[in-house]
C-alpha positions in Angstrom: -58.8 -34.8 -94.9 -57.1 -34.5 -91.9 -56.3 -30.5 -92.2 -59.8 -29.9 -93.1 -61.4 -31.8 -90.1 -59.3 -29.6 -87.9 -59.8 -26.3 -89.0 -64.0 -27.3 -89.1 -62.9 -27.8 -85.4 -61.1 -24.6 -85.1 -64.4 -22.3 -86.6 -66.6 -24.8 -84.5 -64.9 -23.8 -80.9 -64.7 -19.6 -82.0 -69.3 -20.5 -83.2 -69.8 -21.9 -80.1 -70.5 -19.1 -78.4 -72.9 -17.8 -80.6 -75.0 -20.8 -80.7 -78.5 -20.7 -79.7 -78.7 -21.4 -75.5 -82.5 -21.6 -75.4 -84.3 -24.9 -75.8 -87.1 -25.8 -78.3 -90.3 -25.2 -75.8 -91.3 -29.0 -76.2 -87.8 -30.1 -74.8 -87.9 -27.6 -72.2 -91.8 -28.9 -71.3 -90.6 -32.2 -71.3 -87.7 -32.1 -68.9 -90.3 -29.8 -66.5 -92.4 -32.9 -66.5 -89.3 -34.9 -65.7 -88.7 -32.9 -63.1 -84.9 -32.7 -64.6 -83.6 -29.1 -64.2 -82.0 -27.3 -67.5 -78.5 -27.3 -65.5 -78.5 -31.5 -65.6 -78.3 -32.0 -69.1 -75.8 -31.4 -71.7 -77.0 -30.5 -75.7 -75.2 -30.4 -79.0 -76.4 -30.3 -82.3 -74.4 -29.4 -85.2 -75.1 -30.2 -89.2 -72.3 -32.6 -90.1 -70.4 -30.3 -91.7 -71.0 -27.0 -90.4 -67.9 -24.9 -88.5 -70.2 -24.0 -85.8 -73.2 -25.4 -83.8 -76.9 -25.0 -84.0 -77.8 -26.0 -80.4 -75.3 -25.6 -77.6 -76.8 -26.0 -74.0 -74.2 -26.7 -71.2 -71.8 -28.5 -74.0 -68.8 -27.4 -72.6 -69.4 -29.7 -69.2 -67.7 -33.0 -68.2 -70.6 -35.6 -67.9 -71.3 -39.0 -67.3 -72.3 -40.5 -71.2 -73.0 -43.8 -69.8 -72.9 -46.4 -72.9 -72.4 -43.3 -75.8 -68.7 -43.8 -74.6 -68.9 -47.1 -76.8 -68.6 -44.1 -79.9 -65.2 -43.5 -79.0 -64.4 -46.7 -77.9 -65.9 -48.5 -81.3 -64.2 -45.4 -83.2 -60.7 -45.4 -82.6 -60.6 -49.2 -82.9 -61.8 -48.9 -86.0 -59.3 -46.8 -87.3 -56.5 -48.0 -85.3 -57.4 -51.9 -85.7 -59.1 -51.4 -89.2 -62.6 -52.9 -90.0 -60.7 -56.2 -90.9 -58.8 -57.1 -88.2 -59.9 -60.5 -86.3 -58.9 -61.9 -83.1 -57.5 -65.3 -82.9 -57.2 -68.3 -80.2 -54.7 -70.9 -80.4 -54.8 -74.5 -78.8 -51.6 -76.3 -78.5 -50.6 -79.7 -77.8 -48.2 -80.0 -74.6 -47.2 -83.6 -75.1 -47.2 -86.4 -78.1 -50.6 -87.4 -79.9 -50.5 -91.1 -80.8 -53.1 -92.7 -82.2 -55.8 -90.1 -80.8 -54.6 -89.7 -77.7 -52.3 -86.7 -76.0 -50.4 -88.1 -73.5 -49.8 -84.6 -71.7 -51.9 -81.1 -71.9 -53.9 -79.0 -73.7 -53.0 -75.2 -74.1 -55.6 -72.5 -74.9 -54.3 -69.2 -75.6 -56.3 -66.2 -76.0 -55.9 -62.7 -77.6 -58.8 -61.6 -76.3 -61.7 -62.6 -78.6 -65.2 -60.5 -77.9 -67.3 -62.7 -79.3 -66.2 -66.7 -79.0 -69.8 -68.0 -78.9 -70.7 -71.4 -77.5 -71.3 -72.0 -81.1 -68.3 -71.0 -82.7 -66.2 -73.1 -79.9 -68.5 -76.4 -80.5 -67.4 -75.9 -84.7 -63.4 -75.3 -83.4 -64.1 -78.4 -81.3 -65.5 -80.4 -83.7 -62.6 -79.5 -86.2 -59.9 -80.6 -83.2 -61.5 -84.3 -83.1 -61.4 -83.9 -87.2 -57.4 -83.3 -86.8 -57.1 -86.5 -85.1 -57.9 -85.3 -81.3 -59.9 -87.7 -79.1 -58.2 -88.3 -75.6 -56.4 -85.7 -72.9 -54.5 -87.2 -70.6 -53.3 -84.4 -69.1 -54.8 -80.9 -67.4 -56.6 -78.1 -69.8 -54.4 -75.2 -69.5 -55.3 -71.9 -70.1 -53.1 -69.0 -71.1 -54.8 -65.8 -70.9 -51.8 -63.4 -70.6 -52.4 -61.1 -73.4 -54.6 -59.0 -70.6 -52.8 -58.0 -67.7 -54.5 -59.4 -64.4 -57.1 -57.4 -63.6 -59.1 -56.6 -60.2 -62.4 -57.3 -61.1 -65.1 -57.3 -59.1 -68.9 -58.1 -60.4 -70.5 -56.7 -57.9 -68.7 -53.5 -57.8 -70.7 -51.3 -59.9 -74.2 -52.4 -58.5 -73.6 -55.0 -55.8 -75.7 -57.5 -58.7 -72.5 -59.8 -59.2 -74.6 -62.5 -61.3 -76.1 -60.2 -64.1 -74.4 -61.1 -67.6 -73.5 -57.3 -67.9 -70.9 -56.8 -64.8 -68.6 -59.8 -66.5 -65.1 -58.8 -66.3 -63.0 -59.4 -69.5 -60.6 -62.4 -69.8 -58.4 -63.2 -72.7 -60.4 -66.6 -73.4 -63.6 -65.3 -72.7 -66.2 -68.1 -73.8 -69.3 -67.2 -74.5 -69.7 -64.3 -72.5 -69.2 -66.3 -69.6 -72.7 -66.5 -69.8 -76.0 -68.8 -69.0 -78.8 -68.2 -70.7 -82.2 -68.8 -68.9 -85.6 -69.7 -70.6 -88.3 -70.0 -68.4 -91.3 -71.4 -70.0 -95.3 -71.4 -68.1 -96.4 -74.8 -67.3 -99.4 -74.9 -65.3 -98.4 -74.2 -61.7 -94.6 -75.4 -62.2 -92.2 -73.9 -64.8 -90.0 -75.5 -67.6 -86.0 -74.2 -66.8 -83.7 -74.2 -70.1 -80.5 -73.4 -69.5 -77.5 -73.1 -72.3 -74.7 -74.2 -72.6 -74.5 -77.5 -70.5 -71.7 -77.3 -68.0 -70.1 -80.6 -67.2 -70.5 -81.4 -63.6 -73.7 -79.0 -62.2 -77.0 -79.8 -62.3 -80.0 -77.5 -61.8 -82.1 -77.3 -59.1 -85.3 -75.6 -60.9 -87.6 -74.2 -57.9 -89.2 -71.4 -59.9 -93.1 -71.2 -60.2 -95.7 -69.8 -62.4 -97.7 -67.3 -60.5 -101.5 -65.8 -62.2 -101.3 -63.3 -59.8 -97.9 -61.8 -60.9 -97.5 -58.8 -63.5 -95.8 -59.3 -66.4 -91.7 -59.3 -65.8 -91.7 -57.2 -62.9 -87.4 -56.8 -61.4 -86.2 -59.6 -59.6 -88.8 -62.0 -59.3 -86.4 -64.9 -60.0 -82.8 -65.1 -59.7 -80.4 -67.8 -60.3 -77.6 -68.7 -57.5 -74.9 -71.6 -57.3 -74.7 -73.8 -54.4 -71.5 -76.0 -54.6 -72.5 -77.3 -58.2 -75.5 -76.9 -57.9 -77.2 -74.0 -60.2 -80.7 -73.2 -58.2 -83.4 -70.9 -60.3 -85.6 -70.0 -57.8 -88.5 -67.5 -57.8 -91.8 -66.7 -59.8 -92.9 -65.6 -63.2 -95.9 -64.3 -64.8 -98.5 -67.0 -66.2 -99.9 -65.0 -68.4 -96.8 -63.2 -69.7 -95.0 -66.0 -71.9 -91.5 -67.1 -72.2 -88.8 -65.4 -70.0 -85.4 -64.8 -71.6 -82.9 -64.1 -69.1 -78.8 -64.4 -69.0 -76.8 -64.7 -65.8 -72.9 -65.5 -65.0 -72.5 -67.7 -61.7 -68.9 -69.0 -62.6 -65.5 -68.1 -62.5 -63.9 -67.8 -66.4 -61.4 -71.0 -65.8 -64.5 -72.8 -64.1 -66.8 -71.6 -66.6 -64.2 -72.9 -69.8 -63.7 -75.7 -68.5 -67.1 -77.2 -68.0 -68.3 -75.8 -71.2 -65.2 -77.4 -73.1 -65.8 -80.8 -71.2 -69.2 -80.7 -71.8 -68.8 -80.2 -75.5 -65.7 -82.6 -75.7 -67.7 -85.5 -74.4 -70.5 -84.7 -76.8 -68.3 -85.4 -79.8 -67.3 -88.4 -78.3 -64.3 -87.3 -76.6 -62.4 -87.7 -72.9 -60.6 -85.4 -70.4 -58.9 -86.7 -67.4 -56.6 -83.6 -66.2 -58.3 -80.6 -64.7 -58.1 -77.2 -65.1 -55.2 -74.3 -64.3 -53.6 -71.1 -65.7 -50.1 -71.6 -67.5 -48.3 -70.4 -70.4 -48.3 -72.1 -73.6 -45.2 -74.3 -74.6 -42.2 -71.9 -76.0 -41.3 -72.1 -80.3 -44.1 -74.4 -80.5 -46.5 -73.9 -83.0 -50.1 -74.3 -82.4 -52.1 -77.5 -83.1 -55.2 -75.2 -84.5 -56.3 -71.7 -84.5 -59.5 -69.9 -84.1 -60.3 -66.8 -85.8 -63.0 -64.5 -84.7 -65.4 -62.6 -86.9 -64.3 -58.7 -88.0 -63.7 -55.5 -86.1 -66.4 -54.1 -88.4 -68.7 -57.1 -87.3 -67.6 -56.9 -83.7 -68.6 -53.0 -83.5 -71.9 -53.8 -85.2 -72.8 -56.0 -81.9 -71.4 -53.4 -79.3 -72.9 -50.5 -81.2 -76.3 -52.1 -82.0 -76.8 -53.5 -78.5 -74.8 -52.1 -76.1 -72.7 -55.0 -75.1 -70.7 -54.2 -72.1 -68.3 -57.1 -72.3 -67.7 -57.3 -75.5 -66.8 -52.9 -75.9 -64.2 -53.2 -72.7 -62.6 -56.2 -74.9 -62.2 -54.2 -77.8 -60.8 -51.3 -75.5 -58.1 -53.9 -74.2 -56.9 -54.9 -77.6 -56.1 -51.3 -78.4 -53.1 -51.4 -76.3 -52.4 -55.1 -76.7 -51.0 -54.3 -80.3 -47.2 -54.0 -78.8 -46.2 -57.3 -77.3 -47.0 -56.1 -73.9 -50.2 -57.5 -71.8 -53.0 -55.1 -72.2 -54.4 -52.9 -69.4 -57.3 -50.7 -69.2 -54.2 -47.5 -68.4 -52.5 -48.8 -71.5 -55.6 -48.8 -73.5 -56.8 -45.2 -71.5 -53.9 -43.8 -72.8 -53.4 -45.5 -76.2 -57.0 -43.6 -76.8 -55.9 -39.9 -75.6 -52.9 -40.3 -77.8 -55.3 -41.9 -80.9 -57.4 -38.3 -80.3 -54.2 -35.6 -80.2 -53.1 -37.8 -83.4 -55.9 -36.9 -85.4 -56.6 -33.4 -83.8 -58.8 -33.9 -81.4 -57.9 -32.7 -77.7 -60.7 -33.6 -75.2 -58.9 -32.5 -71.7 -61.9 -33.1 -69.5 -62.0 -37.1 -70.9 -61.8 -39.5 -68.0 -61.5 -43.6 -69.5 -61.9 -46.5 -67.3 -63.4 -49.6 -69.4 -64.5 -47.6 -73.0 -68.2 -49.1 -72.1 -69.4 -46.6 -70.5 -70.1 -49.1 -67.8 -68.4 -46.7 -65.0 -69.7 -44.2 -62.5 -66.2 -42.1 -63.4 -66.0 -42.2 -67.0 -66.4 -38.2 -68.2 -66.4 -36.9 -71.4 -68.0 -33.4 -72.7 -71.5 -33.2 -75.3 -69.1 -30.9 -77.6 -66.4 -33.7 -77.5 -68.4 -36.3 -78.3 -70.1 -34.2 -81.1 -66.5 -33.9 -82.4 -66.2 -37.3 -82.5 -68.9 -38.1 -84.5 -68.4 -35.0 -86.8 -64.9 -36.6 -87.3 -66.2 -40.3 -87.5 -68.7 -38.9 -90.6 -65.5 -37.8 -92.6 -63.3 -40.8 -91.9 -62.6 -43.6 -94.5 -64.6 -46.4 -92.0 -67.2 -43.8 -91.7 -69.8 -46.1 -93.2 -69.0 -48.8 -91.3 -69.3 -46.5 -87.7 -72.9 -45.5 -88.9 -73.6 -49.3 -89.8 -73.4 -50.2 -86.6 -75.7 -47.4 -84.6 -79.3 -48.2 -84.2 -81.6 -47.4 -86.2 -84.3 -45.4 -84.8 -87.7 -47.2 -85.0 -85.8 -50.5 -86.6 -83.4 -52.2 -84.5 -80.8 -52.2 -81.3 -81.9 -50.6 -78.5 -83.9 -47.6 -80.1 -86.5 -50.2 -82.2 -89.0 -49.2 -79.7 -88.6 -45.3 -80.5 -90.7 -43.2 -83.4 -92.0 -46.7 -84.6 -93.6 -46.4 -87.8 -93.9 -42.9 -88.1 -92.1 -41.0 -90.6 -88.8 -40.8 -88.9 -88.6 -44.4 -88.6 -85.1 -45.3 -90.4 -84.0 -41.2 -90.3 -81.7 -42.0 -87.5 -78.4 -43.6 -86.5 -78.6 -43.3 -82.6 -76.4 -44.5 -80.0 -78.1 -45.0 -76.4 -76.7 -45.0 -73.0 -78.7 -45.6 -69.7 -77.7 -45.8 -65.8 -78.8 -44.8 -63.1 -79.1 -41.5 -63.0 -77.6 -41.6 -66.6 -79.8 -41.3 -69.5 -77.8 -40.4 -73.1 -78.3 -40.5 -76.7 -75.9 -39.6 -79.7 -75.4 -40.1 -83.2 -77.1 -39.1 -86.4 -80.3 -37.4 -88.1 -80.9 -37.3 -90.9 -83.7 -34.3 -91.5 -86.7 -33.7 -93.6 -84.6 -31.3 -94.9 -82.0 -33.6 -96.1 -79.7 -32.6 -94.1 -77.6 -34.6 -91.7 -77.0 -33.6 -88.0 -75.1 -34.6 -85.0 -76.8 -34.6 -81.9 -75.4 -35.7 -78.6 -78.2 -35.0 -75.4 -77.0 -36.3 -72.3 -79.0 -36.2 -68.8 -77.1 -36.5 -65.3 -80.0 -36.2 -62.8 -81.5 -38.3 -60.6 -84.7 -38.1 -62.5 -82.6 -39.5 -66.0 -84.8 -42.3 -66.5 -87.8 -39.8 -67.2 -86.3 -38.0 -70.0 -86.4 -40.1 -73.3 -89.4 -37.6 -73.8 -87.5 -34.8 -73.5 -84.6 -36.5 -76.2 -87.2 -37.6 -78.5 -88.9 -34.3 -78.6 -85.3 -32.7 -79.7 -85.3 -35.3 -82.6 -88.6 -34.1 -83.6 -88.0 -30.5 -83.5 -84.7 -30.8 -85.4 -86.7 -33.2 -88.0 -89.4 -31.1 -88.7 -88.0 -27.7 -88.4 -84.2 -28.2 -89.9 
């Protein structure tokens, strides 16, 4: 397979040339109504397995794909990983239980889980008290070593530190290290939900329903800790319904702990140690262990919804294979090797998180056609396609060609920034053919040119 994937490569480079440079006149309209300039976007289409490309408009050129990196992110972890591979915690008991009670610590070790939901770590919980658990008497430790320490800082990439998406990855990432806000109309005042409880902050719920505010408009409420005190402050819409919003206000280790607490005392349990970062206890062997859900799962959720956190996660454990912490270099070059490995050399690729999440992350509309064209003959090519959007179903293209007759034709990949605007993946034709397509804007007008991507699906459905 491998043999024949690279010499489709070898007749695609020698046909690109010849391929068509023109665009269909209702992509070229659309982008003029944009006002996005032919030189600020990058097109390749090619029928899955063709040698050589239909449409090839500036394909050659390092861009900013925004969240389409998640296809080669989501890709070569599901070769190098497998569909089947799951990540696992571990608690260990630093002391002696007698009679329900640990007279020393408790060690959580991670491995870097994407996806421990609040849920999942109430069920582990709940299984600890079954295994005789009741009392700590010493400190929660957490061990989170399998990452390297990383410099993160939320409020790097858009000075927004508290939105759920700028989360920095942590090997015992809980829930996202999320809150999630419901904000529900109630005459003049508003009713504040907020999940999960954190043991020791309160709310301070100052947010009010306005009839004279539009429907959702940016930044009308924000959320903000004072102390421990989480203060929701702002307006929303009367008329508009229930807000569903998710912020991050705490530390990980602040954030674990009062989510564990929380939970622990729920099922009747106690803590009297605080929180800090160690190592779990050496030859020891671990009291329970968590296991998370699939790779194939995992890449369903990244894919589907473009989940920041969770992508950069799966980019770490790439690298963390070896014994040695993981590191977003380790994992940068883990990837470039994964690519010469199966043929694929992509010179101008630039890495820095795999979510695409990153004013410097570069990759070429050719290379990322490749990818997919490689991805389509691969033995998890199934499950890559399972977990793109479907265009007018789900993820984050269920609002595109919505019961029409290309609803469903489509496995499309989105990515959006500012300045950014990208789409990639596959179409399947009238024709019954299937084609990759990879259109990606870099323009400071990107946010006006869905119109001009949808209007290239269309003219590939109809006419190829």
């Amino acid at each position: 397979m491998k043999k024949m994937f690279i010499a489709l490569l070898l007749l695609s480079s020698l046909g690109a040339q010849a391929a068509p440079q023109v665009l269909p006149e209702a992509v070229q309209d659309a982008l003029k109504r944009a006002g996005i300039p032919i030189n600020s976007v990058g097109i390749w289409v090619q029928e899955k397995n063709a040698p050589a490309p239909l449409l090839n408009i500036n394909g050659a050129r390092a861009m900013n794909p925004a969240s389409t990196m998640k296809l080669l992110t989501t890709t070569s972890a599901l070769v190098s990983l497998t569909p089947a591979y799951r990540w696992k915690t571990e608690v260990y008991l630093d002391g002696k239980l007698d009679n329900g009670v640990l007279q020393g610590n408790l060690v959580f070790k991670g491995y870097g889980d994407p996806k421990l939901t609040i849920e999942q770590f109430w069920l582990w919980m709940l299984e600890l008290r079954q295994r005789g658990l009741r009392e700590i008497r010493g400190d929660v430790v957490l061990d989170t070593r399998y990452f390297a320490p990383l410099q993160h800082d939320p409020a790097e990439f858009d000075n927004d530190p508290t939105r759920a998406y700028n989360v920095g990855p942590n090997a015992l990432l809980l829930n996202f290290n999320a809150l999630h806000l419901r904000l529900i109309p109630n005459g003049v005042t508003t009713t504040a939900l907020l999940e999960p409880q954190l043991s020791g902050y309160v709310v301070q719920n100052c947010v009010r329903t306005s009839t004279k505010l539009a429907c959702h408009p940016n930044d009308a409420y924000s959320a903000h800790l004072e102390g421990r005190v989480i203060v929701l402050q702002g307006e929303i819409a009367a008329d508009c319904g229930e807000v569903d919003d998710y912020f991050s206000l705490l530390p990980h280790e602040q954030y674990f702990y009062a989510a564990f607490v929380a939970l622990w005392q729920e099922l009747g349990g106690s803590v009297y140690g605080k929180v800090r970062a160690g190592n779990a206890p050496n030859d020891a062997l671990p009291f329970s262990t968590h296991q998370s859900t699939s790779a194939a799962e995992i890449i369903r959720d990244i894919n589907k919804f473009s989940n920041n956190i969770m992508a950069r996660h799966v980019f770490l454990s790439v690298s963390g294979q070896d014994g040695v912490p993981a590191s977003p270099l380790r994992s940068a070059a883990f990837v470039q090797q994964w690519l010469l490995n199966q043929g694929l050399n992509f010179p101008e690729l630039v890495l820095e998180n795999g979510a695409g999440l990153s004013r410097k992350e570069r990759i070429s509309p050719q290379h990322l056609a490749q990818l997919l064209q490689y991805a389509a003959v691969s033995p998890y090519s199934a499950e890559l396609q399972a977990s793109l959007p479907i265009l007018g179903i789900d993820g984050t293209v269920k609002k595109r060609f919505k019961d029409c007759e290309l609803t469903g034709h489509a496995h499309l990949k989105t990515g959006t920034l500012d300045g950014v605007k990208s789409i990639a993946g596959y179409v399947d034709a009238q024709s019954g053919k299937q084609w990759i397509m990879v259109f990606i804007i870099n323009h400071a007008n990107a946010a006006r040119g869905q119109a001009a991507q949808d209007a290239l699906i269309d003219w590939l459905d109809k006419n190829y």
